[in-house]
C-alpha positions in Angstrom: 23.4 -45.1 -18.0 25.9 -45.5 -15.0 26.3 -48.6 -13.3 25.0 -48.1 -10.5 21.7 -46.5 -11.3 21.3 -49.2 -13.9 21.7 -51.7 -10.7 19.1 -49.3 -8.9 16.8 -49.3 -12.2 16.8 -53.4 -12.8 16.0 -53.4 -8.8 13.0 -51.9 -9.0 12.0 -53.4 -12.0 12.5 -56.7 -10.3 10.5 -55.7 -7.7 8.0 -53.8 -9.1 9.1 -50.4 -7.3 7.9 -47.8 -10.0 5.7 -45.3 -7.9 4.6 -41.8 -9.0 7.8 -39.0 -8.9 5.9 -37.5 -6.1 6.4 -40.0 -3.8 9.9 -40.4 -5.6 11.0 -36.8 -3.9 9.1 -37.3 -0.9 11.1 -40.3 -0.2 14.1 -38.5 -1.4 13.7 -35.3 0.8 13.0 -37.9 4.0 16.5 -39.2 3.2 18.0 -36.0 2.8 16.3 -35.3 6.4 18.2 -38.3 7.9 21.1 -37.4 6.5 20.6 -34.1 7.8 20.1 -35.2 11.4 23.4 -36.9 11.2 25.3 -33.5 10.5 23.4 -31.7 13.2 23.8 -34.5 16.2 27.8 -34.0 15.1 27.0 -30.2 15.7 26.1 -30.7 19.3 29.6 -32.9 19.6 27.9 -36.6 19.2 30.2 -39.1 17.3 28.7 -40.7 14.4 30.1 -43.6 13.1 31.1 -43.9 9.6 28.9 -46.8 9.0 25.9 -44.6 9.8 26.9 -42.0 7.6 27.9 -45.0 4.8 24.0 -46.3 5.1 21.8 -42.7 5.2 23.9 -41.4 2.2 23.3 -44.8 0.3 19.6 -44.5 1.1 19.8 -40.7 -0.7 21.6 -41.6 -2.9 19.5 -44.8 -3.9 16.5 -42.6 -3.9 18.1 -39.8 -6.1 19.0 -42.6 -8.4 15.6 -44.2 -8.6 14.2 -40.6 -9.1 16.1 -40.4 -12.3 15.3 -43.1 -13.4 11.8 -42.5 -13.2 12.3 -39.3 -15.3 14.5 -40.8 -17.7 17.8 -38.2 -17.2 20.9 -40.2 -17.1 22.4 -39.4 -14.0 26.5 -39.6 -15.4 24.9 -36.9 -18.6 23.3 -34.7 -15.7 26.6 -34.6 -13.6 28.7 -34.3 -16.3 26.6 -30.7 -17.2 26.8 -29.7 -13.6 30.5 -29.9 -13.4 30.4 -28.0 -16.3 28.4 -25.6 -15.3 30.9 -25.2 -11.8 33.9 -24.9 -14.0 32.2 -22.4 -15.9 31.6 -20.3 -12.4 34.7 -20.9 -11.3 36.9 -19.4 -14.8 34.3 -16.8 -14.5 34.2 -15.3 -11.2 36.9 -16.9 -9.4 34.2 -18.8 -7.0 33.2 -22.1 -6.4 29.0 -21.0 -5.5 
């Protein structure tokens, strides 16, 4: 397990954070939505600063570690596929979707 969502994992155990997965992805999706707003507020020419970017993303990605915790899937193993799977995409078709 990475470092960091081993720091998430012991934080919630600490604190007695384990909730059902539903709620897991509803709070992750909310993040997602803040993040979201963010992008779109730079769309229409409004300057965000860095430090807002710097908290939303921590809060997604807090949530999407805390998520995997809660299933069990080692988040380091399940990137480590995914960039595989990209490579693979890439050698094949010469594209990076």
């Amino acid at each position: 397990m990475i470092s960091l969502q081993l720091m998430v994992t012991e934080f919630n155990q600490k604190r007695l954070l384990k909730v059902d997965r539903s709620l897991r992805v509803l709070d992750l999706s909310s993040e997602i939505g803040e993040v979201c707003k963010l992008a779109f507020s730079e769309g229409v020419g409004k300057k965000i600063e860095i430090n807002n970017w710097e908290e939303e993303l921590g809060d997604v990605l807090y949530s999407l570690l805390s998520l995997m915790s809660e299933l069990d899937i080692e988040a380091e193993k399940a990137l480590s596929k995914v960039l595989e799977k990209y490579q693979g995409r890439i050698a094949n078709r010469n594209s990076k979707g």
